[in-house]
N, C-alpha and C positions, 0 to 999 in steps of 0.2 A: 627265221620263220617268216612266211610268208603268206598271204590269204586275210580270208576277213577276222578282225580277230575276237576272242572269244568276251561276251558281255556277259561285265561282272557285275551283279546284285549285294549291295556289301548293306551289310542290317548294322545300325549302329554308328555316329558321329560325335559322341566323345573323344573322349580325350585319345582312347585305338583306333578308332575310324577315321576321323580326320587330319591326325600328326603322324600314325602311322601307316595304316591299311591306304587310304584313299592314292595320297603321295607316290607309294610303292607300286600300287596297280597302273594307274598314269603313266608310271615312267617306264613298263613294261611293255616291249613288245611281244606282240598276240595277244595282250589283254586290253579291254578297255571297259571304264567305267561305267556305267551304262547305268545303274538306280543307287540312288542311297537311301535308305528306311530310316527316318528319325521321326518322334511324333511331337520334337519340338521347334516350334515355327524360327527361336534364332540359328539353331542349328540347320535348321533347311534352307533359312537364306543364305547363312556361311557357307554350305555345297552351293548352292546357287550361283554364289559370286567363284568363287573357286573351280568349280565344274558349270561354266554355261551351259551346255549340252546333254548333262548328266539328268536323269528324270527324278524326283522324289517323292518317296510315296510314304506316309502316315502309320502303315503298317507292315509286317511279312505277310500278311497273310494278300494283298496285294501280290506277293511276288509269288506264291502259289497258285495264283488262280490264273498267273502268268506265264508259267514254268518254260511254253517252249519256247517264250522270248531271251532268254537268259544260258547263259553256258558254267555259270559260277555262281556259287553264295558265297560270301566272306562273312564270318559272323564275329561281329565286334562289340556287342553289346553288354552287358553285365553279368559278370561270371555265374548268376541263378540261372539264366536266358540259355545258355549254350547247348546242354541236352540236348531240350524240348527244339530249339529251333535248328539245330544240326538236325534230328530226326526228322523235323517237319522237309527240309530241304531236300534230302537222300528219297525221301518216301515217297516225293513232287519228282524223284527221276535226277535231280541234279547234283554234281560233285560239291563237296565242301572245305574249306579252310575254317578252320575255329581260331582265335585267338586261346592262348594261355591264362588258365588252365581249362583242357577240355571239358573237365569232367568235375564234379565235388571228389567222387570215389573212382579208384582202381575198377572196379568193378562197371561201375556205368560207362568208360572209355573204352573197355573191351565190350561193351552191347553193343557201343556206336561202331564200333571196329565190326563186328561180326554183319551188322546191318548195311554197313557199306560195302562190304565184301560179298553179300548174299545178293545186293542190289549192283555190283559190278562198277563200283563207282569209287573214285578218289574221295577221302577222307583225310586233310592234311592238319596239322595241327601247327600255328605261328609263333615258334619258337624262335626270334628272331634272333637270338641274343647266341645262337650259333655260330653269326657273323660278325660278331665285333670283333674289334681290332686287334685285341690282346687276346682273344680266344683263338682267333686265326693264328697269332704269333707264336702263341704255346703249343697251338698241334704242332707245328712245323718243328718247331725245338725239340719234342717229343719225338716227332718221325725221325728228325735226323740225329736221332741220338745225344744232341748236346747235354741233356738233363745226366743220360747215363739211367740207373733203375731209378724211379722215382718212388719217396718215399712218403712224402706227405706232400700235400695239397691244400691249401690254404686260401678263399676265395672271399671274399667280404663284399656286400650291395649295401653300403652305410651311408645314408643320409643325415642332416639336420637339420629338420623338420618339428622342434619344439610346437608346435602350436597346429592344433589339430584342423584338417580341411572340412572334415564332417563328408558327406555322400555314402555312398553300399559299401567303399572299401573300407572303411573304420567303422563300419556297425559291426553290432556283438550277435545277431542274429545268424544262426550259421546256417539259414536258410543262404543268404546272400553269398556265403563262399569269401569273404573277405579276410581281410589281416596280410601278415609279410610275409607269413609262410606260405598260403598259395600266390599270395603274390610274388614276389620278390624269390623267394623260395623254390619256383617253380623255373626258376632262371637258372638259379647258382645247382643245385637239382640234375638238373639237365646237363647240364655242362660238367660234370663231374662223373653221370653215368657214360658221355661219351667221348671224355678223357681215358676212362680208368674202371670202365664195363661196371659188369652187377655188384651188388651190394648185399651184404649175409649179416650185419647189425647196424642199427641206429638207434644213438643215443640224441636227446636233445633237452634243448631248455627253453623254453616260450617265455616270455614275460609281458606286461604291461604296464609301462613305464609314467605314460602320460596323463597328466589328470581328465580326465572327462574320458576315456580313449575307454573302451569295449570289447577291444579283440588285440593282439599280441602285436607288438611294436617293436620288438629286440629280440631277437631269438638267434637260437646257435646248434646249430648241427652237428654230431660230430660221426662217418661213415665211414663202414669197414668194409672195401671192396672184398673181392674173392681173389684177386689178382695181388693182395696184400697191399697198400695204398691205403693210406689213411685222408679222408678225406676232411677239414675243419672248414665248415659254409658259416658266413653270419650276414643277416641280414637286419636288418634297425633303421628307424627312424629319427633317435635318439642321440647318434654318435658325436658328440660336439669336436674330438680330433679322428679324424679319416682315417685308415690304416691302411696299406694296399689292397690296390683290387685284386691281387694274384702276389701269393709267395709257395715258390714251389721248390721241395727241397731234393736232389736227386745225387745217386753215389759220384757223379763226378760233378755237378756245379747246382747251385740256385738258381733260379729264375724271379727278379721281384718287378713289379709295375705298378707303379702308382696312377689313379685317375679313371674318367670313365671315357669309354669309346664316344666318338663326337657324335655319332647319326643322330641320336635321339634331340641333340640341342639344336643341332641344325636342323632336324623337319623342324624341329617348336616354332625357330625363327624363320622359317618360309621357304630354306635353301631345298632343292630338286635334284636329286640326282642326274645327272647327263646334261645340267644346267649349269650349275653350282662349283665350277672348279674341281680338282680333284678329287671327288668324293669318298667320304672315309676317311683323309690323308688326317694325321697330327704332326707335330713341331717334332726336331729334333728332341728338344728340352723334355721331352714327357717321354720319351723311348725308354723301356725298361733295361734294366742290368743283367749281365750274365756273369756268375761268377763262386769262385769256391774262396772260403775264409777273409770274405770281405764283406766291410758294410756300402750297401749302395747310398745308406742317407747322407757318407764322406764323399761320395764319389765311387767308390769301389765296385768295383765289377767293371765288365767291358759294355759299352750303349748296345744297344741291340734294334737294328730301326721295327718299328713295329708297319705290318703289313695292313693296306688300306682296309677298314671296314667293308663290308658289301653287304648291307640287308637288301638291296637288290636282286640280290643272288635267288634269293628264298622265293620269289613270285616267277623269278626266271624260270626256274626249278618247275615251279606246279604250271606253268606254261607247258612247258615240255613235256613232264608227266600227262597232259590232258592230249597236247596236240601231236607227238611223236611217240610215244609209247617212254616216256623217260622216267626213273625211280621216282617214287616220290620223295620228297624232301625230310618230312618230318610224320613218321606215321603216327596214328592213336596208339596203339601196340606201344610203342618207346613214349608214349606220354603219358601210359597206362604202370609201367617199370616206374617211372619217377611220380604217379600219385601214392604208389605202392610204398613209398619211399616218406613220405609226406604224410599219411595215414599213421606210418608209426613212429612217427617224431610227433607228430599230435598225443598220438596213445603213449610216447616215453615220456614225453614232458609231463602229461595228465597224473602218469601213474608212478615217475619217478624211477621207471627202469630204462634198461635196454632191452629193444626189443631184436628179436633174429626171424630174417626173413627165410 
């Protein structure tokens, strides 16, 4: 890509806006950083020092009264904020990126879908976790038939995390949209509908494990594709021994990998993509197994090198989308399928059924 490139407005410097959003747009060609919206003064010095160049401003609504200086919003602020500030964006005339999860409701991600469609503008949604390492390694297994038919699917996001942080994500207010189900949940979710397409029941089980904790901390999924696939999601904060991030069981072999994809540790500690060494890469020693009537915790199975991460990928993506006419990456539509998904695992856990979509 070539020319001036497009100035992003990214609302939000938390914990998304600055270890992921900010990092990722930086290291994109055709995009550049251009304002970050925080209205807390250490978090504007942290852009500050981080982004010399970058402007910062105290609210969005600065970035509305600014609209034809900007080419992008990125909205990374607290999952109540996304809506209101997606639609404030679209209606100012510009394209948007939302951080996960778009919406509270099914229902309110197809209004923003419908609004950015009637206004002719990109609506993407930051599903990043479509580029991790073991998700990349699994399509590929899948496409090349090694799995063979796949029958169950197996995905764990298990932390241990005994001791509560406190902030929106563990409030019990469901104003705020927190907990692991749309968090964490909105991951494993996702990845599951575009392994193994739609889904006809969800069963599930929420729990809240931790003393003080207000909203669900352990929770388990269990999904009935239409394509037959059985899908088992857990996500927890709780898990004091780990289980694999992925066991996938198929008529002619397993697939098991333990660990999580490195991007996420490496923004924390400072590394850049196109900076940093080979980015995404892990050790041999974490490569997942491939294998029929073997235990991988012996050895068993064959290594399987896993393929580099690229959350890169994803801003590359909505570059192109914006400046060549290129797919979008991650629509509301497909983020609107997996809230739909997420609504009745709330409502199965609530009411102790299974719900059919």
């Amino acid at each position: 890509m070539t020319g001036t490139p497009l100035r992003v407005g990214l609302v939000g410097y938390g914990l998304a806006g600055s270890v992921f959003h900010a990092p990722l747009i930086a290291a994109t060609q055709g995009l550049a950083l251009g304002t970050v919206v925080t209205s807390d003064p250490e978090r504007q010095a942290q852009a500050r020092a981080a982004y010399p160049d970058v402007r910062v401003a105290a609210s969005a609504d600065e970035l509305w009264a600014r609209a034809g200086e900007l080419d992008l919003i990125v909205v990374a602020s607290p999952n109540k904020t996304h809506v209101p500030l997606a639609t404030a964006a679209l209606e100012a005339g510009l394209p948007v990126v939302v951080d996960k999860p778009v919406a509270g409701t099914a229902a309110q991600a197809r209004a923003l879908s419908e609004l950015a469609e009637k206004r002719g503008l990109l609506l993407s949604v930051f599903q990043n976790r479509r580029w991790d390492n073991d998700f990349l390694t699994l399509r590929r297994l899948i496409a090349d038939g090694e799995l063979g038919e796949v029958y169950r699917f197996e995905s764990r996001f298990e932390r241990w995390r005994p001791q509560l942080k406190g902030g929106w994500r563990e409030s019990g207010d469901p104003a705020e949209i927190g907990g692991l189900l749309y968090d964490l949940g909105s991951h494993v979710v996702d990845q599951a509908l575009v392994l193994f397409g739609p889904v006809t029941s969800v069963y599930a089980e929420t729990d809240v494990r931790r003393e003080g904790a207000r909203t669900d901390d352990d929770t388990f999924l269990a999904l009935t594709h239409a394509s037959g696939v059985r899908s088992h999601l857990y996500v927890s904060a709780t898990t004091a021994q780990l289980g694999p991030r992925f066991r996938v069981l198929g008529s002619k072999a397993g697939y098991v990998k333990h660990g999580l994809d490195p991007q996420e540790a490496a923004l924390r500690e400072g590394s850049r993509p196109g900076v940093s060494g080979e980015w995404g890469a892990e050790p041999e020693e974490l490569w997942g197994r491939l294998g029929a009537g073997e235990s991988p915790v012996t050895g068993g199975g064959t290594p399987v090198r896993t393929l580099p991460g690229d959350y890169p990928a994803y801003y590359a993506a909505v570059a192109r989308a914006l400046l060549s006419d290129g797919p979008n990456p991650v629509t509301a539509l497909e983020a609107a399928a997996a809230l739909d998904i997420l609504e009745a695992a709330r409502r199965s856990a609530a009411e102790k059924v299974t719900v059919t979509l």
